[in-house]
C-alpha positions in Angstrom: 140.7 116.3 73.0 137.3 116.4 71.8 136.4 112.5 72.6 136.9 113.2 75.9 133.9 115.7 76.7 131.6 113.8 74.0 132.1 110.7 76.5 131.6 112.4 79.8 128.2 113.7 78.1 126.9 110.3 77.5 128.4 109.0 81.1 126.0 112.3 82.2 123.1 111.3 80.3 123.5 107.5 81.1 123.5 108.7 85.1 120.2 110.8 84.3 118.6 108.4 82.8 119.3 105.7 85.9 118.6 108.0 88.4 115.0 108.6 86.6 114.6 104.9 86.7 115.7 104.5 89.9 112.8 107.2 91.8 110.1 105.7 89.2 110.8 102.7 90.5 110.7 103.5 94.3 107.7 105.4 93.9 105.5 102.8 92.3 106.4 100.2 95.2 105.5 103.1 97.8 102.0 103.4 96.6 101.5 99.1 96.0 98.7 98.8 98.4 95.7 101.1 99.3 93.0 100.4 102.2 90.5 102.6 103.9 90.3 102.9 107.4 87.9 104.4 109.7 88.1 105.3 113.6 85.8 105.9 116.0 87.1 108.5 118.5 85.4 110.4 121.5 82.4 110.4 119.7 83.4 110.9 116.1 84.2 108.4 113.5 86.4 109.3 110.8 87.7 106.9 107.3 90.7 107.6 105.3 92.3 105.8 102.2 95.8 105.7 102.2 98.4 103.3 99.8 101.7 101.9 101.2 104.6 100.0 100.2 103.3 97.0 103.3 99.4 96.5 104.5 100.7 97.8 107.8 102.5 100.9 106.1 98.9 101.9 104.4 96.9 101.4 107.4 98.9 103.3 109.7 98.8 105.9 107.2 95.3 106.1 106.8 94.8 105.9 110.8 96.9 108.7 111.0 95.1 111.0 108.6 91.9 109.8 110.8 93.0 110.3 114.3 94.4 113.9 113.2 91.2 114.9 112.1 89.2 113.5 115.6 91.9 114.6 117.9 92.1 117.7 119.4 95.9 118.1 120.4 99.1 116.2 120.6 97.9 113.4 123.4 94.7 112.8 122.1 96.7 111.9 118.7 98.5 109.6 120.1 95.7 108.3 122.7 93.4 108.0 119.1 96.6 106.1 117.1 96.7 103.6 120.6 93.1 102.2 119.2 92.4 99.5 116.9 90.4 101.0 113.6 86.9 100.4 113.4 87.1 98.7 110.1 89.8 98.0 107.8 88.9 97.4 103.9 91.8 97.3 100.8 90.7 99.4 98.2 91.4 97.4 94.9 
């Protein structure tokens, strides 16, 4: 009787120790590539870094951050995240 709940430990510990690898893992790939973007909006320009799994996943996230600091309401988000940034660089 004893073997039994030694073994399901190390099955426990074995699954920890997976899952742990598993979300290290996923987050390193999120955060692969990093660029800083600026927009120029009604007036204002704004530039934001932001890191990605994809170029395109890091520059829409840094465009976002931008156009949510020059807009002022929900449409003029989305009117801002409509435009082509200003300048695009990849932060090494």
């Amino acid at each position: 009787m004893a073997k039994r709940p030694n073994r399901m430990r190390w099955i426990m510990v074995a699954g920890g120790i997976a899952l742990v690898g598993v979300l290290l893992y996923s987050t390193l790939q999120q955060t692969h590539r990093q660029f800083e973007v600026c927009m120029n909006f009604k007036g204002g320009t704004h530039c934001a870094t932001a890191s990605g799994a994809t170029q395109a996943e890091a520059i829409r996230s840094a465009q976002g951050i931008d156009c949510e600091l020059l807009s002022n309401g929900r449409d003029e988000n989305m009117a801002c995240l409509d435009r082509e940034p200003s300048s695009v660089r990849e932060v090494k």
